[in-house]
C-alpha positions in Angstrom: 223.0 39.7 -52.1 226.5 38.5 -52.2 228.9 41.5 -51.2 231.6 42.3 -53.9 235.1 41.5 -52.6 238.6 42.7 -53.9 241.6 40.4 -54.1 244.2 40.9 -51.3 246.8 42.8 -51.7 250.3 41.3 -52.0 248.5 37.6 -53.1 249.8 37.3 -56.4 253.5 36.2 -56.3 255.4 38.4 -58.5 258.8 38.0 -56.5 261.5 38.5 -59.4 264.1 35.5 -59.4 267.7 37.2 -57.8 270.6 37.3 -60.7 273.2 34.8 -59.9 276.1 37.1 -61.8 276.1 40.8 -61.6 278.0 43.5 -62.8 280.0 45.2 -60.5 279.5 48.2 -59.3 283.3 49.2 -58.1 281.3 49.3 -54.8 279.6 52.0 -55.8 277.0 52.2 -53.2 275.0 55.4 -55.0 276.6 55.0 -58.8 275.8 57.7 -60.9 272.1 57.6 -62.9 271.5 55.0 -65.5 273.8 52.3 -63.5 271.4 51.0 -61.4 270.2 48.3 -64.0 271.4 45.2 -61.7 269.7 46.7 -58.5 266.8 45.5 -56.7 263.9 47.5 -55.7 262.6 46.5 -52.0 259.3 47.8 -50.1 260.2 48.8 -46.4 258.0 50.1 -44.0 259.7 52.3 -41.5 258.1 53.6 -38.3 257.6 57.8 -38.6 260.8 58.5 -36.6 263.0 56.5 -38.7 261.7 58.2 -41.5 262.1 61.6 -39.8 265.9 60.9 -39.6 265.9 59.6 -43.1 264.1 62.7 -44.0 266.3 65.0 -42.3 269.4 63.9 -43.3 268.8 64.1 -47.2 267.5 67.4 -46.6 270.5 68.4 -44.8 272.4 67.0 -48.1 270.1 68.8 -50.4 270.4 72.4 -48.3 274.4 71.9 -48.5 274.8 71.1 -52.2 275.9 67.9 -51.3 275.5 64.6 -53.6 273.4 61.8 -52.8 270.5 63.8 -51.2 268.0 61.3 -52.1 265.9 59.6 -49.7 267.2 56.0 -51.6 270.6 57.0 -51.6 270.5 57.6 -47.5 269.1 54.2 -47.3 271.5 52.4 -49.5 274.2 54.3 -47.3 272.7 53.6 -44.0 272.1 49.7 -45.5 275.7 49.6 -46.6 277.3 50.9 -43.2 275.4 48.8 -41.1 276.3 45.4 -43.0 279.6 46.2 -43.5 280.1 47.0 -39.5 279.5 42.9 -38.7 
């Protein structure tokens, strides 16, 4: 009997083509809701202690009040910083 097989995962190629002109943002790395339309969304895999920190810091933000206290908008931060510091 022939065994019954799912497609791989991730086999289709649904990569989105990358804008060539954007609107700016004014560098806004976290702009407020519902100007995000020229973003794009990415899939990361982080190892549990990355995560942790990620975690713990938008937790930290969320306790304080403070804005941005998304897990997303730590990234985009963190992203920001790093690429910025070259």
């Amino acid at each position: 009997m022939a065994s019954k097989t799912r497609p791989a995962v991730g086999t289709k190629k649904t990569a989105k083509k990358v804008p060539t002109s954007r609107k700016p943002t004014g560098g806004a790395v976290n702009p407020p809701r519902g100007e995000k339309g020229d973003f794009l969304k990415i899939t990361v895999t982080l190892d549990p202690a990355t995560y942790e920190l990620i975690a713990t810091e938008a937790m930290r933000r969320k306790m304080n009040k403070e804005k941005d206290a998304q897990l997303s908008a730590v990234i985009r931060e963190a992203v920001a910083q790093y690429l910025q510091g070259r």
